[in-house]
C-alpha positions as CSV (number, residue, x, y, z in Angstrom):
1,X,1.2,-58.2,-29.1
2,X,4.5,-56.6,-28.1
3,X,6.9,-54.8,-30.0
4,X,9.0,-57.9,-30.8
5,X,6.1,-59.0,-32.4
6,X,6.0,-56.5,-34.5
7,X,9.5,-56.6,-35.3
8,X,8.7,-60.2,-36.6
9,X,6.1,-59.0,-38.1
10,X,7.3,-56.1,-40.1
11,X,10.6,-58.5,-40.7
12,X,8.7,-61.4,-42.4
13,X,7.1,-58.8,-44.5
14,X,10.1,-57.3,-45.8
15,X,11.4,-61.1,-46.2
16,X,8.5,-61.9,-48.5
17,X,9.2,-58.4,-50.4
18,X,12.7,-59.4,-51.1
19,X,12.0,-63.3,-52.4
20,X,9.3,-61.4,-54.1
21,X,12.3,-59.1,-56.3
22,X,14.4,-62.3,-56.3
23,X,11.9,-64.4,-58.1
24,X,11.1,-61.4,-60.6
25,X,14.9,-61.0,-61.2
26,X,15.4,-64.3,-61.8
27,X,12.0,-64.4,-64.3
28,X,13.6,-61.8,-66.0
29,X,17.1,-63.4,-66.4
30,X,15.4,-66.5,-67.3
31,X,13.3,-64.6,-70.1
32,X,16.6,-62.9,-71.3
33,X,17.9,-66.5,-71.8
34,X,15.5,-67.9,-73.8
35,X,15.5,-64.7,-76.0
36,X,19.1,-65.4,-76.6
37,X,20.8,-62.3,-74.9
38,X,22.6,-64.2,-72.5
39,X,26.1,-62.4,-73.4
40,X,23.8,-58.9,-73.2
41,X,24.7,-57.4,-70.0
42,X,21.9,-55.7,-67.6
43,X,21.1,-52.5,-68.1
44,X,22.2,-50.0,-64.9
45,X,19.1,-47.8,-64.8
46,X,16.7,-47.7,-62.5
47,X,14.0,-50.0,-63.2
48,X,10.5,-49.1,-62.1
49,X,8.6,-50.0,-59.3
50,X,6.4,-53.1,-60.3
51,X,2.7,-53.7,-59.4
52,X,2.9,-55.8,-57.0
53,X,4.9,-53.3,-54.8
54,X,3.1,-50.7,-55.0
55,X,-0.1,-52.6,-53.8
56,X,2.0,-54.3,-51.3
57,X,2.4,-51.0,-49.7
58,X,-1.0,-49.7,-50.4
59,X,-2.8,-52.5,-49.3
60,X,-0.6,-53.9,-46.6
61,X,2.0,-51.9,-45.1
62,X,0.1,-48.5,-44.4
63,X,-2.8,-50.1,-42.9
64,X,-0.7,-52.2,-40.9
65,X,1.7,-49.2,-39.5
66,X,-2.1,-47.2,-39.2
67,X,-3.3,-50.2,-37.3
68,X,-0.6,-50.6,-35.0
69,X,-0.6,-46.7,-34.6
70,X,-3.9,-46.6,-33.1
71,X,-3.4,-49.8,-30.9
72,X,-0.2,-49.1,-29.1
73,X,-0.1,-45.5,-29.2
74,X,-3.2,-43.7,-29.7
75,X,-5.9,-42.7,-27.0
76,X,-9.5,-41.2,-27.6
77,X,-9.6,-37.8,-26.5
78,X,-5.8,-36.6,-27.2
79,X,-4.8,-34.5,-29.5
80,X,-2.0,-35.3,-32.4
81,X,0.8,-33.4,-30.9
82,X,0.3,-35.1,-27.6
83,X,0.2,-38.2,-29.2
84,X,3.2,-37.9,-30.8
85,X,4.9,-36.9,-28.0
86,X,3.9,-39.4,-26.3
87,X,5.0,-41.5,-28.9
88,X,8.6,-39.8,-28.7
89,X,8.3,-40.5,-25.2
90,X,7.7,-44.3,-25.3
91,X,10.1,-45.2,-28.8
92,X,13.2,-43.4,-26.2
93,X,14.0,-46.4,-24.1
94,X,15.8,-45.5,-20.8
95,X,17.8,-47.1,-18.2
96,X,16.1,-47.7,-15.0
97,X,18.7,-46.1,-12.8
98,X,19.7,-43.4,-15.4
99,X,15.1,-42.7,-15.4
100,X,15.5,-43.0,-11.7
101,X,18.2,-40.4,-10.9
102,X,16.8,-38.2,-13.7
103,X,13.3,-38.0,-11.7
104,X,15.1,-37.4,-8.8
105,X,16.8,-34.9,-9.6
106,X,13.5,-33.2,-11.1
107,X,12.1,-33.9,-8.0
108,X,15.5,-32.0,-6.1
109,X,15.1,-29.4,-8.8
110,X,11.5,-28.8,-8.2
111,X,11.9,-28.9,-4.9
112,X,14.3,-26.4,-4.7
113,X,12.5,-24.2,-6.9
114,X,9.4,-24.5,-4.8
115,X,11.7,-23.3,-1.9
116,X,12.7,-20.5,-3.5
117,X,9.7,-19.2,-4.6
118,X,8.3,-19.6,-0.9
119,X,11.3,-17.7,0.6
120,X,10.8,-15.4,-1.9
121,X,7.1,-14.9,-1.2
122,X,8.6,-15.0,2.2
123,X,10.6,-12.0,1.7
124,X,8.0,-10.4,0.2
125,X,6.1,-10.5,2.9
126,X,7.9,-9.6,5.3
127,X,9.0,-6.2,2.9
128,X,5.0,-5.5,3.0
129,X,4.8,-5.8,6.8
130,X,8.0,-3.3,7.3
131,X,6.8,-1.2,4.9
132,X,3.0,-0.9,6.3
133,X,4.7,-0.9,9.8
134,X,6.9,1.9,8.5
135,X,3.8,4.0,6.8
136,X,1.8,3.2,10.1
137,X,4.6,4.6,12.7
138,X,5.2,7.7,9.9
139,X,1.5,7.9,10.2
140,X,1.5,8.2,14.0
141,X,4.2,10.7,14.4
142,X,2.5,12.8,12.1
143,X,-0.4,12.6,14.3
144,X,1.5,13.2,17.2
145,X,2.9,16.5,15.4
146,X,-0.4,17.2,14.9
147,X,-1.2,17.1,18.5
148,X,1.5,18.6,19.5
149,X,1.1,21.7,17.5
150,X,-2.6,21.9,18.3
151,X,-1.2,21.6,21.8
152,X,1.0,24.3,21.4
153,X,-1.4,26.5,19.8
154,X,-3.6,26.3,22.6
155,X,-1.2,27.0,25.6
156,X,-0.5,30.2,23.3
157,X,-3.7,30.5,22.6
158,X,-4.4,30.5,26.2
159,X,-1.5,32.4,27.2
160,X,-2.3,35.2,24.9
161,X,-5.7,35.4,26.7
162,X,-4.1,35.6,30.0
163,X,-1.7,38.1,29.2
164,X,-4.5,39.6,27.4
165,X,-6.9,39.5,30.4
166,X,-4.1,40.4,33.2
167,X,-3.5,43.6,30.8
168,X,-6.8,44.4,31.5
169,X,-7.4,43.7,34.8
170,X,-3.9,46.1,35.2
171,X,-5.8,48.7,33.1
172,X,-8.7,48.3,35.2
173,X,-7.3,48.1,38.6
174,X,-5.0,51.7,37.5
175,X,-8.4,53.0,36.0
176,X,-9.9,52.5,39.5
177,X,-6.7,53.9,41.4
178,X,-7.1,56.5,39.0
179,X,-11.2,57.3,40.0
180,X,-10.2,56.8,43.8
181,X,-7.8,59.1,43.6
182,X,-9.9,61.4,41.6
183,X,-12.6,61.2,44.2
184,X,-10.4,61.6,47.2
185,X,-8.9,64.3,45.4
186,X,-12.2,65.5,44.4
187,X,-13.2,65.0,48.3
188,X,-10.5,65.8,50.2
189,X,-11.0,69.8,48.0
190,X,-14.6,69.6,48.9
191,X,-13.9,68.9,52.7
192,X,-12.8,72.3,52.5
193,X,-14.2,75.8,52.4
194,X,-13.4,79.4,51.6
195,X,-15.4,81.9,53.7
196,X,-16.6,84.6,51.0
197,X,-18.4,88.3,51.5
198,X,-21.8,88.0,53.0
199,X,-21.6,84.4,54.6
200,X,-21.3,83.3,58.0
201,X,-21.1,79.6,59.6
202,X,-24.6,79.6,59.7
203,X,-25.4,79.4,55.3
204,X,-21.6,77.3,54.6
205,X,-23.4,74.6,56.5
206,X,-26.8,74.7,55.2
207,X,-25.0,74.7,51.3
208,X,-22.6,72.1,52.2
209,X,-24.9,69.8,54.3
210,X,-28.4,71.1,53.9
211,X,-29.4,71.3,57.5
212,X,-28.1,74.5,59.4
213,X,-28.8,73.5,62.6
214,X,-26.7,73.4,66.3
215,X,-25.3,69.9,66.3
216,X,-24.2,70.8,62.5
217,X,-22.9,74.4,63.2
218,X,-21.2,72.2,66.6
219,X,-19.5,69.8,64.6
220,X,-17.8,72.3,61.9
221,X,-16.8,74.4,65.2
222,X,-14.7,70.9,66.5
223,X,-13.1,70.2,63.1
224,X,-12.0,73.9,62.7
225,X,-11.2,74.7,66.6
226,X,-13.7,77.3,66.4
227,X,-15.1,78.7,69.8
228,X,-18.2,80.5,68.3
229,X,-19.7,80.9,65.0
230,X,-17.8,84.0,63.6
231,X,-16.0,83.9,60.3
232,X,-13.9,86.1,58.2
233,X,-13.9,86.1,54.4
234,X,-10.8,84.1,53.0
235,X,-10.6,82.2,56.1
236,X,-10.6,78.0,55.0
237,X,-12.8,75.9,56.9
238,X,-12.9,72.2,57.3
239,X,-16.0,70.4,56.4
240,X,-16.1,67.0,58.1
């Protein structure tokens, strides 16, 4: 059954319910006539619903709109508010074309929305790469900083030690100018002598070299341009 046949349906029902009222008007009127009130004019108020009506509905319209509810519209497993929307959706009948464009437009719609959101995602994206580029290169230079500095630290470092160690070796090689020229000093007033009372060539070179003998005594007489061993007391004599 289509819906046309439940026009019919519901039409021939609603036919029957007015011949129905017709027949019990004209009982009425018919009644009224026989108890001689036919110049009595019909009362205006609302006259109540009869019997038959009443289990006309009961008995046949609600189990027939229940019946037709669960056969066109209804599906195991759905919920009421689907169902009734889904109802809504079927009783509005639309054009073809006008259903046509509509999804099409949907379609456009969702289409561009879907494009959107994946040159937003896009952008976001790309905003995350920059920005862990940018944190990676920061990240870099400050190593590079880093090393730098530590670089720096160390040619100071390193400097300091030289200067440090030249100092030294300055203070060293003065400190050993200093002890040569000590010693020579030192030397050069040893290589000379003093003649005192009471000593002749003979004892200065047996206390200055610890052998008094001719070669000895010979040798002081060269440096000194002595002819023989005589000395007088204050007179300086070389000690090679």
């Amino acid at each position: 059954m289509n819906k046309e046949d439940y026009r019919d349906k519901i039409e021939e029902h609603r036919q029957s319910f007015e011949d129905e009222q017709k027949e019990q008007s004209l009982s009425r009127v018919s009644r009224m006539n026989k108890n001689g009130n036919k110049n009595k004019k019909p009362k205006n108020s609302k006259r109540k619903t009869p019997l038959m009506t009443i289990l006309f509905v009961i008995f046949i319209l609600i189990p027939l709109t229940i019946l037709i509810y669960f056969w066109k519209f209804y599906e195991p497993g759905k919920t009421i508010e689907q169902a009734e929307k889904d109802t809504a959706e079927q009783v509005v009948e639309l054009d073809p074309s006008e259903a046509s464009a509509s999804n099409q437009d949907k379609k456009d719609q969702d289409g561009q929305a879907d494009k959107k959101a994946q040159e937003q995602s896009q952008k976001d994206a790309d905003k995350l790469a920059a920005e862990q580029k940018a944190a990676e290169e920061a990240k870099k230079a400050q190593e590079a900083k880093k090393a730098e500095e530590a670089k720096k630290a160390e040619a100071a470092k390193r400097a300091e030690e030289a200067r440090i160690a030249q100092q030294q070796a300055e203070a060293a090689r003065r400190a050993e100018e200093a002890k040569k020229a000590e010693e020579a000093k030192q030397n050069a007033k040893a290589s000379t002598h003093t003649v005192k009372a009471n000593e002749n060539l003979y004892r200065i070179a047996l206390n200055h070299y610890g052998d008094g003998s001719e070669a000895t005594l010979a040798k002081i007489r060269a440096a000194n341009g002595m002819s023989s061993n005589t000395v007088i007391v204050g007179q300086v004599i070389k000690l090679p």
